[in-house]
C-alpha positions as CSV (number, residue, x, y, z in Angstrom):
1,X,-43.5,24.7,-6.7
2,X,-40.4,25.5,-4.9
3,X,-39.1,26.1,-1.0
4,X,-37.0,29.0,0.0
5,X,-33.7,26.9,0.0
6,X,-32.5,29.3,3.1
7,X,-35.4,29.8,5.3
8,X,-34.7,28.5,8.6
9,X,-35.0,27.8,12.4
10,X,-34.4,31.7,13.7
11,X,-38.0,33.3,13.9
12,X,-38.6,35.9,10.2
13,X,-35.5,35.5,8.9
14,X,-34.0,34.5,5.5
15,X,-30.2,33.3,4.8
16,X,-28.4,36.6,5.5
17,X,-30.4,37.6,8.4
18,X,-30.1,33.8,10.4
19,X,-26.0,34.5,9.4
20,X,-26.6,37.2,10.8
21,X,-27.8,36.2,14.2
22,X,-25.8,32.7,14.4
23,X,-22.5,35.4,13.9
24,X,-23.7,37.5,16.9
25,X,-24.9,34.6,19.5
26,X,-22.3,31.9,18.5
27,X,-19.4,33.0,20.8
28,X,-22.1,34.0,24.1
29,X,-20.7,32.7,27.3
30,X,-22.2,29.0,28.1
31,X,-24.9,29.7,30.6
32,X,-24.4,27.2,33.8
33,X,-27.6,25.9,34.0
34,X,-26.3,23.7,30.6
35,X,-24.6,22.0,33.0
36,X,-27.3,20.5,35.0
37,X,-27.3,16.9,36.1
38,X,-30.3,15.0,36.6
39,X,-30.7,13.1,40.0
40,X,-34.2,12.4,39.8
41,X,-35.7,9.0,39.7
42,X,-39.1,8.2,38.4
43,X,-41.4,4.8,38.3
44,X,-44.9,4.2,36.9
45,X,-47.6,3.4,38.9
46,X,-51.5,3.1,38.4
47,X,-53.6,5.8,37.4
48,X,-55.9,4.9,40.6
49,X,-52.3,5.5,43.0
50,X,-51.3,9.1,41.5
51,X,-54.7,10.6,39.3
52,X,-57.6,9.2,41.2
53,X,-56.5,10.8,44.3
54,X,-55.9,13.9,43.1
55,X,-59.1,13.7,41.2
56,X,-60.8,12.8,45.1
57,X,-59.2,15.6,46.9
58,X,-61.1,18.1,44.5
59,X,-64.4,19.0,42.9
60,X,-63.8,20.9,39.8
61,X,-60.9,19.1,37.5
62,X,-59.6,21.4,34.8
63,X,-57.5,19.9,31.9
64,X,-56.3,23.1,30.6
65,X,-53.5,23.5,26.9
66,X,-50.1,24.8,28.5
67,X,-48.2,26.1,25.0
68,X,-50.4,26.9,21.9
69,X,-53.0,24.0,21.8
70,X,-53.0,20.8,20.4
71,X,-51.2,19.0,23.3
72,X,-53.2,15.9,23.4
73,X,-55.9,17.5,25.8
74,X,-58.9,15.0,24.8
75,X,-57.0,11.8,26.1
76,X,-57.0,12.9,29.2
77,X,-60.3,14.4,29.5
78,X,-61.2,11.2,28.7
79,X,-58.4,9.1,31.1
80,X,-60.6,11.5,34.0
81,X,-63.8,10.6,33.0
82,X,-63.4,6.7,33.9
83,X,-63.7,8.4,37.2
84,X,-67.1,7.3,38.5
85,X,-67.5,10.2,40.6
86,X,-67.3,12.6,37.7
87,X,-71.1,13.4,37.0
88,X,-70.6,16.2,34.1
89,X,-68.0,17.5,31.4
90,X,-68.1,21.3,30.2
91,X,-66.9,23.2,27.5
92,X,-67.4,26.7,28.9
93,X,-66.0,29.1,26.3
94,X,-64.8,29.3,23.0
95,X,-65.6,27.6,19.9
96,X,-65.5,25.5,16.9
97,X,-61.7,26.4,16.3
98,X,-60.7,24.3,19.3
99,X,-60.0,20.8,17.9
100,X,-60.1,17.9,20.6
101,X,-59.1,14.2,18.9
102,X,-60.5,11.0,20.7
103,X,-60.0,7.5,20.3
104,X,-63.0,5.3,21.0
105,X,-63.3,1.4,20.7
106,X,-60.9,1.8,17.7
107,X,-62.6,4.4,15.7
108,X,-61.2,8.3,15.6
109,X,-63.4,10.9,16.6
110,X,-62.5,15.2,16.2
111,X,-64.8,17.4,18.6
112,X,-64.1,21.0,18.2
113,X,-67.5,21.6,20.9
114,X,-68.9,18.8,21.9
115,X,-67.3,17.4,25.3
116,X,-65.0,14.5,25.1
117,X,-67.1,12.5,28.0
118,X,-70.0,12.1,25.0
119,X,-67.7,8.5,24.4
120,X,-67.8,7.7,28.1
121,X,-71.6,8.2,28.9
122,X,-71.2,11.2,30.9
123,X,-73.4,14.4,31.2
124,X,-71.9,16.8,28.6
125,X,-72.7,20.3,28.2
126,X,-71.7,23.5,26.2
127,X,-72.1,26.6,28.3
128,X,-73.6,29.7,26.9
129,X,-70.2,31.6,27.5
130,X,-69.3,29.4,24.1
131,X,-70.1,30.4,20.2
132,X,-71.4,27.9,17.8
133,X,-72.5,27.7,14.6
134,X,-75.2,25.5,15.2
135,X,-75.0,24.0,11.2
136,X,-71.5,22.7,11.1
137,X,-71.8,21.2,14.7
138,X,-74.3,19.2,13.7
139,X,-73.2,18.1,10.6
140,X,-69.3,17.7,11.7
141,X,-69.4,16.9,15.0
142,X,-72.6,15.2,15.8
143,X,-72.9,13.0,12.7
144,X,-70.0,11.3,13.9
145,X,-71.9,9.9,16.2
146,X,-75.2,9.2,14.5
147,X,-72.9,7.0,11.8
148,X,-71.2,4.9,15.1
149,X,-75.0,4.7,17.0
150,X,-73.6,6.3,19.8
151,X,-76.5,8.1,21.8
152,X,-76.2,11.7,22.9
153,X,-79.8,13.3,23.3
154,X,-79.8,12.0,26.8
155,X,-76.6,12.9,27.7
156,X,-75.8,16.5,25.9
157,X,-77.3,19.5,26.6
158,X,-76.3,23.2,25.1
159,X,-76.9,25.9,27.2
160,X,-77.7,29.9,25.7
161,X,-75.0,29.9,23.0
162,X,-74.0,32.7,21.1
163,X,-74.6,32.2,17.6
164,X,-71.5,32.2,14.7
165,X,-73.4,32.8,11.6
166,X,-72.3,32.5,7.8
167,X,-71.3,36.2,7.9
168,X,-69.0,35.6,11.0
169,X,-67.4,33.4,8.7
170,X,-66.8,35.2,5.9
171,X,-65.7,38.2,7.5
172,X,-63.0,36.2,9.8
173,X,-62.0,35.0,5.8
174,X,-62.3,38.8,4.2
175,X,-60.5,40.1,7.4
176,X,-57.5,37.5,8.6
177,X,-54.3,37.5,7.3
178,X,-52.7,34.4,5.7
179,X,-52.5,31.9,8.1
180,X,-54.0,33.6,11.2
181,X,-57.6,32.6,11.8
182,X,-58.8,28.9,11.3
183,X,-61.7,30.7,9.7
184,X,-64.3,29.8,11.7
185,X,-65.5,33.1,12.7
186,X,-63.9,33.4,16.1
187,X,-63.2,37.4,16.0
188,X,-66.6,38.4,14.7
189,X,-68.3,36.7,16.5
190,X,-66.4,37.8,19.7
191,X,-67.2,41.2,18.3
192,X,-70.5,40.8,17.7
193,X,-70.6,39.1,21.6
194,X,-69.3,42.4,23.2
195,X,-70.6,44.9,21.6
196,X,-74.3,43.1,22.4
197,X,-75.6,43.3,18.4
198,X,-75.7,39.1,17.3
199,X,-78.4,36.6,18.5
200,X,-77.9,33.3,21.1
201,X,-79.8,29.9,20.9
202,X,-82.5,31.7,22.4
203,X,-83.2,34.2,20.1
204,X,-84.0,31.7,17.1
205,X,-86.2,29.9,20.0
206,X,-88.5,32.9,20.3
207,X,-89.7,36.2,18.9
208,X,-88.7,35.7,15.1
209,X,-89.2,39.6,14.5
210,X,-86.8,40.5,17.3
211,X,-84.1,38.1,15.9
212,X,-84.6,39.5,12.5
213,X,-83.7,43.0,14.0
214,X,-80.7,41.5,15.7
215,X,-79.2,39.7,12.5
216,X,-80.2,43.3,9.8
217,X,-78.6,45.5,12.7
218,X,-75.4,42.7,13.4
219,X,-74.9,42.2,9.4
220,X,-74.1,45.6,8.4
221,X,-70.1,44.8,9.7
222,X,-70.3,41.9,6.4
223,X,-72.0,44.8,4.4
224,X,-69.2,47.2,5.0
225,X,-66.2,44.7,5.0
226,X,-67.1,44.1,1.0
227,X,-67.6,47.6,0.2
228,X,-64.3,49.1,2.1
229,X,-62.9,46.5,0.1
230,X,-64.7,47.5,-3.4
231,X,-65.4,43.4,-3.3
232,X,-68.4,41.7,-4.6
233,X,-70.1,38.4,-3.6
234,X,-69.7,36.8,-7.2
235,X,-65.4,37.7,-6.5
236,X,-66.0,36.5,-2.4
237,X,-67.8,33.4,-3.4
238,X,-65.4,32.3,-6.2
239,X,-62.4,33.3,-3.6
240,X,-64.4,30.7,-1.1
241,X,-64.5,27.6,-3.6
242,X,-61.6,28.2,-4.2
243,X,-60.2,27.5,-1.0
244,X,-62.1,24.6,-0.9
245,X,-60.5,22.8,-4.4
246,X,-58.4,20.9,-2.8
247,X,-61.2,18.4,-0.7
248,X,-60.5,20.3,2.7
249,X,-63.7,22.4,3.2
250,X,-63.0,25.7,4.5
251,X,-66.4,27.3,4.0
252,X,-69.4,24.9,4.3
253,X,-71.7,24.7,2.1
254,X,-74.4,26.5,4.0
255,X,-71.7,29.4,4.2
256,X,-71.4,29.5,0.3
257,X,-75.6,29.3,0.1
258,X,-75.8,32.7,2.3
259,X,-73.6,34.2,-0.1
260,X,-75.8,33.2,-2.9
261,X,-78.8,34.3,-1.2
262,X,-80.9,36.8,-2.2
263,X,-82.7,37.7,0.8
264,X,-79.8,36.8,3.4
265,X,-81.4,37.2,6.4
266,X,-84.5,35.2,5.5
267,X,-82.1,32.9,4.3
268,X,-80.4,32.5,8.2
269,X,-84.2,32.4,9.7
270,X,-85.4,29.2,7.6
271,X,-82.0,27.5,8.2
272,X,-81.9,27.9,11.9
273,X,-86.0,27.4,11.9
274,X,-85.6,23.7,10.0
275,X,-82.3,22.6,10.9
276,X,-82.1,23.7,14.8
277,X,-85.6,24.2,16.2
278,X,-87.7,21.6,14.3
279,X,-84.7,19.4,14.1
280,X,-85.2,16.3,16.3
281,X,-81.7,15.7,16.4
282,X,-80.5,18.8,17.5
283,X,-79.3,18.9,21.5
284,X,-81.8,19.6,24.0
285,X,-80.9,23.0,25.8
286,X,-80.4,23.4,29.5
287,X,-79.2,26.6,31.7
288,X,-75.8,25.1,31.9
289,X,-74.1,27.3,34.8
290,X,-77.5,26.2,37.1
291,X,-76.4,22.6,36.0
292,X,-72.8,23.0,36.9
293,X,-74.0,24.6,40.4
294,X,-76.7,21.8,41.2
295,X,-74.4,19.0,40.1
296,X,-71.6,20.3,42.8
297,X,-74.5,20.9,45.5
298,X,-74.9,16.9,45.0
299,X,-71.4,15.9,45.7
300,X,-70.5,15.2,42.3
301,X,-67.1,16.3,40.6
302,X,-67.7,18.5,37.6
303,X,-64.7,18.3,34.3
304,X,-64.3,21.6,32.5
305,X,-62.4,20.9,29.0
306,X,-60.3,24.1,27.8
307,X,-60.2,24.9,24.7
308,X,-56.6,26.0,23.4
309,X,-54.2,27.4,25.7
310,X,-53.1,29.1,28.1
311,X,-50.4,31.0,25.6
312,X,-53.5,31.6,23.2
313,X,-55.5,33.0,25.5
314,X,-56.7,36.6,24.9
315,X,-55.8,37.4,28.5
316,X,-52.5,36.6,27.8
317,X,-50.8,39.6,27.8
318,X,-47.3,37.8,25.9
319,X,-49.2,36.8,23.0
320,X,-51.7,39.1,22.7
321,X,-51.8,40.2,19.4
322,X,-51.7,36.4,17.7
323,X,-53.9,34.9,20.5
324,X,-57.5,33.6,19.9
325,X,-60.5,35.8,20.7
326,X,-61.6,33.5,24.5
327,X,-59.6,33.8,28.0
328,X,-58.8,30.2,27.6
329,X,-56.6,30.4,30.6
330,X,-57.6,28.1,33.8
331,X,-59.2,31.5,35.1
332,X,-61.1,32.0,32.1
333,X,-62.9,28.7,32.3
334,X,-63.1,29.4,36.5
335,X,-64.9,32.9,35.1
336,X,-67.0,31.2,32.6
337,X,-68.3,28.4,34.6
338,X,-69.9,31.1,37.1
339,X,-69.7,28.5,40.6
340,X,-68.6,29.4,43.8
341,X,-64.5,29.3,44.2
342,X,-64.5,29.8,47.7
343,X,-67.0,26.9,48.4
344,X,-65.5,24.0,45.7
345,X,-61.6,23.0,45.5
346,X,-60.4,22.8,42.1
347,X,-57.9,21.1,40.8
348,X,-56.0,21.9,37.1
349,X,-53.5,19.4,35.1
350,X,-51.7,21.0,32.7
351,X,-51.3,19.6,29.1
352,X,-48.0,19.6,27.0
353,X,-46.6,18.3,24.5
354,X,-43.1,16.8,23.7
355,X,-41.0,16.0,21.4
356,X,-41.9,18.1,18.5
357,X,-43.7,20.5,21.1
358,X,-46.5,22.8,18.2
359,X,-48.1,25.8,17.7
360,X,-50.0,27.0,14.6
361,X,-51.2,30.1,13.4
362,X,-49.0,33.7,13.8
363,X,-47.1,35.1,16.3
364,X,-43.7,34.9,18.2
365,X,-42.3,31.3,19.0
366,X,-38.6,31.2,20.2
367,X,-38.2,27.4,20.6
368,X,-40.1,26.4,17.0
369,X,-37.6,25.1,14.4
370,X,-38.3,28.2,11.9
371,X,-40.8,31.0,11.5
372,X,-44.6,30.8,12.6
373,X,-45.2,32.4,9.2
374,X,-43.4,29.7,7.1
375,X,-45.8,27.1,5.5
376,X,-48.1,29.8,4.6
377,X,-45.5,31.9,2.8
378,X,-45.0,28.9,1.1
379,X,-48.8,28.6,-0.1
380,X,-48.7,25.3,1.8
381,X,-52.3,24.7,3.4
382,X,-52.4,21.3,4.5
383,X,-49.4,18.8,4.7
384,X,-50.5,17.5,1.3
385,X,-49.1,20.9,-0.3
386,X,-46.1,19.4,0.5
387,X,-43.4,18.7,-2.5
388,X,-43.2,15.1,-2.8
389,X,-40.3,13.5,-1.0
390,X,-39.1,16.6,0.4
391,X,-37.4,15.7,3.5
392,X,-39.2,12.6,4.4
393,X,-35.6,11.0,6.0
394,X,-36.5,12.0,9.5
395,X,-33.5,9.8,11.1
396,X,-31.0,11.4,8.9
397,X,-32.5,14.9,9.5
398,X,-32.9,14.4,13.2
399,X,-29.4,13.6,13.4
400,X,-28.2,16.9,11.6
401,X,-29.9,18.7,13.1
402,X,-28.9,17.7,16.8
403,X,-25.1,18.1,15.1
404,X,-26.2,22.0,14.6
405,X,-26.7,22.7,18.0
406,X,-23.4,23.9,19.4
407,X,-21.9,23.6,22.9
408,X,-23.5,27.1,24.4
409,X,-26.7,25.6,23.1
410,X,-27.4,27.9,20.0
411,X,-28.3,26.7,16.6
412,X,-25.7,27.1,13.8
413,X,-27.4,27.6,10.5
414,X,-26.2,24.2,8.7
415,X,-27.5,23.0,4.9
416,X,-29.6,19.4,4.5
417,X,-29.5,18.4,0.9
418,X,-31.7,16.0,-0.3
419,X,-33.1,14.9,-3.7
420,X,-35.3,17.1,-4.2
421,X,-33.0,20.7,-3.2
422,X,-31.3,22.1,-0.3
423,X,-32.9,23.5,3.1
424,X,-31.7,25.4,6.0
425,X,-31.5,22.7,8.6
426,X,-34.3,23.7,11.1
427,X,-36.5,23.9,7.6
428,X,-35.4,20.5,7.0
429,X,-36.5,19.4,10.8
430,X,-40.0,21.3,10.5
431,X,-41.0,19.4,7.5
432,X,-40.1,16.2,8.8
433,X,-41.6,16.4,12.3
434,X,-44.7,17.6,10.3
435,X,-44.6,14.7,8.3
436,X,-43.2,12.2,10.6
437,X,-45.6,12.9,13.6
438,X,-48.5,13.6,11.5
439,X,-48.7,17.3,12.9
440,X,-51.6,19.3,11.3
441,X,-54.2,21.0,12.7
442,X,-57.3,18.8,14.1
443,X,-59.8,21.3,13.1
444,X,-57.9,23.3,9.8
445,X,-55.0,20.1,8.8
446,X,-52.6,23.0,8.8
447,X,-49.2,21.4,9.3
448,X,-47.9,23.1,12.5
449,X,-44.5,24.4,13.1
450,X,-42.9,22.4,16.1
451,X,-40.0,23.1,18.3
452,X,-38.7,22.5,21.5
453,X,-40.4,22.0,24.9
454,X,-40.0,25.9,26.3
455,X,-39.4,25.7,29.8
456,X,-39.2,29.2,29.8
457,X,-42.6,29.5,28.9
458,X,-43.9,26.9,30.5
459,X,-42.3,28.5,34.4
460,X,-45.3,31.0,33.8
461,X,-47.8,28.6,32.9
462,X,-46.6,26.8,36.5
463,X,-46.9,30.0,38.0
464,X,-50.1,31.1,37.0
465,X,-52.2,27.1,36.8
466,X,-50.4,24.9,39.0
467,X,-48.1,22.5,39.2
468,X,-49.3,19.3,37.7
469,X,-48.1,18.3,34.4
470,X,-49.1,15.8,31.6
471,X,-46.6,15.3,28.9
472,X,-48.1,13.7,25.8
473,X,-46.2,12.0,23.3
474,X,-43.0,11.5,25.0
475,X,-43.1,8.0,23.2
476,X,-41.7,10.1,19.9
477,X,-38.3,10.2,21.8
478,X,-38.0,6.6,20.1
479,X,-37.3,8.1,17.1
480,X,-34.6,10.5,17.9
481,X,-30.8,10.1,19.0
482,X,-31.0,13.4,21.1
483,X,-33.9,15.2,22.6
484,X,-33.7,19.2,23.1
485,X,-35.5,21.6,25.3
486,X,-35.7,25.2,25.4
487,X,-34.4,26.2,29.1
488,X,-33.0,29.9,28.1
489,X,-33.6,32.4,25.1
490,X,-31.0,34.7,23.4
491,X,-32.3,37.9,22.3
492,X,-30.9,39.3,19.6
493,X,-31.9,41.8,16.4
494,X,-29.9,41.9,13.5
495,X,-30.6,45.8,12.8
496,X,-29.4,45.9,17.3
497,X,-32.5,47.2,18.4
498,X,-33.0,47.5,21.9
499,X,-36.4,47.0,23.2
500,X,-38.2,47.6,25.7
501,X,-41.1,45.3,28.0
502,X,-43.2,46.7,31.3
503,X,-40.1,48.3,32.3
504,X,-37.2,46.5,31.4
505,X,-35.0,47.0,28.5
506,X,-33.5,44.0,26.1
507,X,-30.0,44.7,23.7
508,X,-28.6,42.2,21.8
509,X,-27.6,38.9,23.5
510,X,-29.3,39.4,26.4
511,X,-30.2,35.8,28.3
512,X,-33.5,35.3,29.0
513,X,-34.0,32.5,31.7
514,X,-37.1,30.4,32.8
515,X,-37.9,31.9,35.8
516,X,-37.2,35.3,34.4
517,X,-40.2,38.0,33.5
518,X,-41.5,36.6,29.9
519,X,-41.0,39.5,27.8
520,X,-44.2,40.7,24.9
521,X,-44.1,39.6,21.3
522,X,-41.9,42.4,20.3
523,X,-39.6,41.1,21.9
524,X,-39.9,37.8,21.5
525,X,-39.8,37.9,18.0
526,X,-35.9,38.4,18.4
527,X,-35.1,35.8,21.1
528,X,-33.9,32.5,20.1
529,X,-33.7,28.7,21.9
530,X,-30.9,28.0,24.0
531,X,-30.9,24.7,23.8
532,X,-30.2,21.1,26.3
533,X,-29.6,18.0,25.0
534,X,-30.5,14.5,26.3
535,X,-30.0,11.2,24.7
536,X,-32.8,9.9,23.3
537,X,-33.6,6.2,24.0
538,X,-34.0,4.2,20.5
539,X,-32.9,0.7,22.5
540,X,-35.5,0.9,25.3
541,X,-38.5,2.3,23.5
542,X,-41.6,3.5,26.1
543,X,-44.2,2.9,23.4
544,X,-47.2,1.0,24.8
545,X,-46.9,-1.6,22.1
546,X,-43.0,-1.6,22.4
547,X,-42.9,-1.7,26.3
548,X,-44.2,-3.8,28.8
549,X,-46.2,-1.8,31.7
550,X,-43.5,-2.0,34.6
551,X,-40.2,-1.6,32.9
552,X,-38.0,1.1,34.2
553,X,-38.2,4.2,32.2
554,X,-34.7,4.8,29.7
555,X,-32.1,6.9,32.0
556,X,-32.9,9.4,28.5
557,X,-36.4,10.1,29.1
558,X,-36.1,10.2,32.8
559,X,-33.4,13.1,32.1
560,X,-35.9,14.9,30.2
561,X,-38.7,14.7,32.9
562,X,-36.2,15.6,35.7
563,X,-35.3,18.7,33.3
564,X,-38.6,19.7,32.7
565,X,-39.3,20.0,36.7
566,X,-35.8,21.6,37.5
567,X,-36.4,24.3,34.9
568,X,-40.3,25.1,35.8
569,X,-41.1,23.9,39.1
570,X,-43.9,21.3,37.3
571,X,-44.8,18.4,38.7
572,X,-45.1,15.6,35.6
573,X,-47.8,13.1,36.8
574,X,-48.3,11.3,33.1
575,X,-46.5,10.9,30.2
576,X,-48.1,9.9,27.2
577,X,-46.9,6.5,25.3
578,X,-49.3,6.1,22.2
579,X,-53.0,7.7,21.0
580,X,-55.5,5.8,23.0
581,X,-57.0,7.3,26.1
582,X,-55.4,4.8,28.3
583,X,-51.6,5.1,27.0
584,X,-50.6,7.1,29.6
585,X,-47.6,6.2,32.3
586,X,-48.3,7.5,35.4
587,X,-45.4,8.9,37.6
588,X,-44.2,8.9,41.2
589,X,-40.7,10.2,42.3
590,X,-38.3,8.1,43.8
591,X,-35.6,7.9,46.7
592,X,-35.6,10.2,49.2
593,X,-32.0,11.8,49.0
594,X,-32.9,13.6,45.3
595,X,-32.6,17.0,46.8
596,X,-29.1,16.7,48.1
597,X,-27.9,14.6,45.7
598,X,-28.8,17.8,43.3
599,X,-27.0,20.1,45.3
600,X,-24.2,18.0,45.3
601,X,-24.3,17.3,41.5
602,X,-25.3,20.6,39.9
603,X,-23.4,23.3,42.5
604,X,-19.5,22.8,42.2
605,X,-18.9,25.5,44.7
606,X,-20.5,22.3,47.2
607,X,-18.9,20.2,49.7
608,X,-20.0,17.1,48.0
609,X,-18.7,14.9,50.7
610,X,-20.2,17.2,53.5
611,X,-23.5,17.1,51.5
């Protein structure tokens, strides 16, 4: 098992390609906004003094994903629900590839579906705008809580689902491309969803001839996916278990069964007969957007969770082509949750996530440390497939790499050598945030590439949900000397293409600035970070067990905050200080002379005495 030695931090690119760019971006002009000062002064204070209040002033709280997912969303779903005027929480859309991970009375709990306000003894439901394969919910999600004794039949309802079944599954498996579908049958079943041919919970509820029709009729896509391929079940379900060798179950078992079925679709109807309708422990159903309606005619607030992203969404225009098959934007939950928006205020806090900032699957992502496409050329699945002691010195690797980035903010292609071979330097950094921050998909344990916070990116996100900002894990700035954001890109293609997006054309280093029109993957397969640098703060750690609640914030991660706000327009309410719902530092803004004393610092054509 070996590495590419020279794979590293520029997006698709081997040795002589990231020479390649580092030779043609190294001598661009320092952009002046490297130059920045910070002047902005933050304290904690209670979550009743800065959330609550917010949470008051609205009726509809939305805790939507601002990069590619897996920002922590869960922890503050559940920080809102101590709220006693929240009466329901709502997953609206989406599915079982959504991965939410919760802390409860010291025990670890992954939903992919069910709400995170099941632990706080709230009214959950699943709208029928979701998908759900009905089997793995229950024995995945559910039976987490039937081994703790934590109740749910009074307190979760699913509304008219649509229905991922075991051929959703194995055609996302037969159709995806290495490392771009969690498998869990998100695009087929979105498929099946609008072109009106699979069943909802309904359908197995009632008329057992009709949903027979439905499933024959829907099944014929599995049918021909095998033959266009000239692929038989006996090859597709040895390809399955053997995904599965290695202990991480990729294809259930009931998935594998279907395959081994004679009589498929009879197969489906005793499955969903005994293990949904006659099952006891199964969810009662309710018309959830009638629910959501009535419980804001009441008074009471209403939580939607988002699933993903905003960046994944398959509205989003940017990332189209590698996002996930839901409008997982704030609109797309405002869409799916079918209330009035003139007649309710709503309110969304953004998530991120920071240092080590992740996405997984494919697709464009300037400010990750190497290529989106990486691990799985590699044939690493999970961050066991790992070599053993390959890069595990995460101080020593932290270090070089901040040594890399040069004065105009690039990243010069440097070597790590370590017992085990020699790595480009932001391969080196990728494996050890992956290993060092545990960072692996909740819902496939992929490891996930990481990067930089992108406040070019995230200026859109501002635009387009709001203002308010949660940063989680800002506590991993412990760990590191220097931390980096993303506040510019560099575009640049070693064969000098110049592209073009909605109008505007992009040559080789051209700066692309937050604040700026976000260009389409094309072109953002080309761009690379520019990147700031703030010290980190190693002697004044902000992790909840390291820090006392009160203590001035390190000048270091103050810095970053004030950055992050400068560069998008956010407004950081919480940062994040360890994995339990209630490690969260709140944030107020101090002093009122920051504005002029940012004029006076950051513009050196100012009269800083007149100012």
């Amino acid at each position: 098992f070996f590495f590419e030695i020279w794979t590293m931090s520029f997006p698709n690119a081997d040795k002589a390609k990231n020479e390649a760019v580092f030779e043609g971006v190294k001598d661009i002009p320092r952009i002046s906004e490297l130059d920045w000062k910070n002047t902005k002064k933050f304290e904690e204070v209670s979550s009743q003094s800065r959330l609550h209040p917010l949470i008051e002033a609205n009726d509809v709280i939305m805790i939507c994903g601002a990069y590619f997912g897996d920002e922590g969303k869960g922890k503050t779903v559940d920080d809102v629900c101590r709220n006693p005027k929240i009466g329901m929480v709502v997953r609206v859309n989406s599915g079982e590839n959504a991965g939410h991970t919760v802390f409860h009375e010291g025990k670890k709990f992954v939903f992919n579906l069910a709400p995170s306000g099941l632990l706080k003894g709230k009214v959950n439901l699943i709208g029928p705008e979701c998908v759900i394969d009905p089997i793995s919910f229950m024995e995945k999600e559910l039976q987490q809580l039937i081994d703790a004794g934590i109740p749910y039949k009074e307190n979760l309802f699913i509304g008219n689902a649509h229905i991922v079944t075991p051929y959703h599954k194995l055609l996302d498996f037969i159709q995806s491309a290495a490392n771009s579908s969690t498998l869990k049958g998100m695009s087929p079943i979105h498929s099946s969803k609008v072109t009106k041919r699979g069943i909802r919970l309904d359908h197995i509820f009632n008329d057992k001839e009709i949903c027979k029709k439905r499933l024959e009729k829907d099944m014929e896509s599995y049918t021909a996916a095998l033959k266009l391929r000239n692929l038989s079940e006996a090859e597709l379900l040895k390809q399955c278990e053997a995904m599965n060798a290695d202990g991480n179950i990729r294809m259930p078992l009931h998935v594998l069964n279907f395959v081994k079925a004679a009589d498929k679709v009879q197969y489906m109807m005793d499955m969903y007969e005994q293990r949904v309708v006659k099952n006891p422990a199964f969810p009662n159903r309710r018309d959830v957007t009638y629910a959501i309606r009535d419980t804001l005619s009441k008074g009471q607030k209403v939580l939607l969770e988002g699933p993903q992203s905003y960046w994944l969404s398959n509205a989003s225009e940017k990332f189209w082509e590698s996002s996930t098959s839901a409008d997982t934007s704030a609109h797309g939950l405002l869409a799916t949750s079918r209330f009035n928006p003139q007649k309710y205020k709503t309110l969304v806090i953004n998530i991120h996530k920071t240092p080590a900032s992740s996405r997984v699957g494919i697709g464009a992502s300037p400010s990750s440390y190497i290529a989106q496409d990486y691990f799985s050329r590699q044939s690493i699945q999970t961050l066991n497939d790992l070599p053993a002691g390959a890069c595990t010195d995460f101080d020593a690797i932290q270090k070089a790499f901040v040594s890399s980035i040069q004065p105009n903010g690039v990243v010069k292609p440097t070597v790590y050598k370590d017992g085990t071979g020699e790595y480009g330097i932001g391969v080196a950094m990728a494996i050890s945030s992956a290993l060092h921050h545990g960072e692996c998909g909740a819902t496939t344990k992929k490891p996930r590439i990481v990067g930089f916070f992108d406040c070019v990116a995230h200026f859109e996100v501002n635009e387009a949900q709001g203002p308010y900002l949660s940063i989680s894990a800002l506590d991993r700035g412990d760990d590191y000397d220097k931390v980096g954001i993303t506040i510019a890109y560099v575009y640049y293609s070693t064969q000098g293409l110049v592209a073009e997006s909605n109008g505007r054309v992009y040559k080789n280093c051209d700066i692309i600035k937050a604040g700026d029109p976000l260009p389409t993957e094309q072109i953002l397969t080309n761009c690379h970070p520019i990147v700031m640098l703030f010290d980190g703060w190693r002697d004044s750690p902000i992790y909840n067990k390291k820090r006392q609640p009160g203590t001035p914030l390190p000048k270091g991660c103050q810095d970053v905050i004030g950055a992050i706000e400068h560069f998008t327009g956010a407004e950081v309410i919480s940062i994040g200080n360890g994995p339990n719902a209630d490690n969260f530092i709140y944030l107020k803004k101090v002093g009122g002379t920051q504005e002029a004393e940012e004029v006076a610092a950051n513009f050196p054509n100012a009269d800083k005495a007149k100012n």
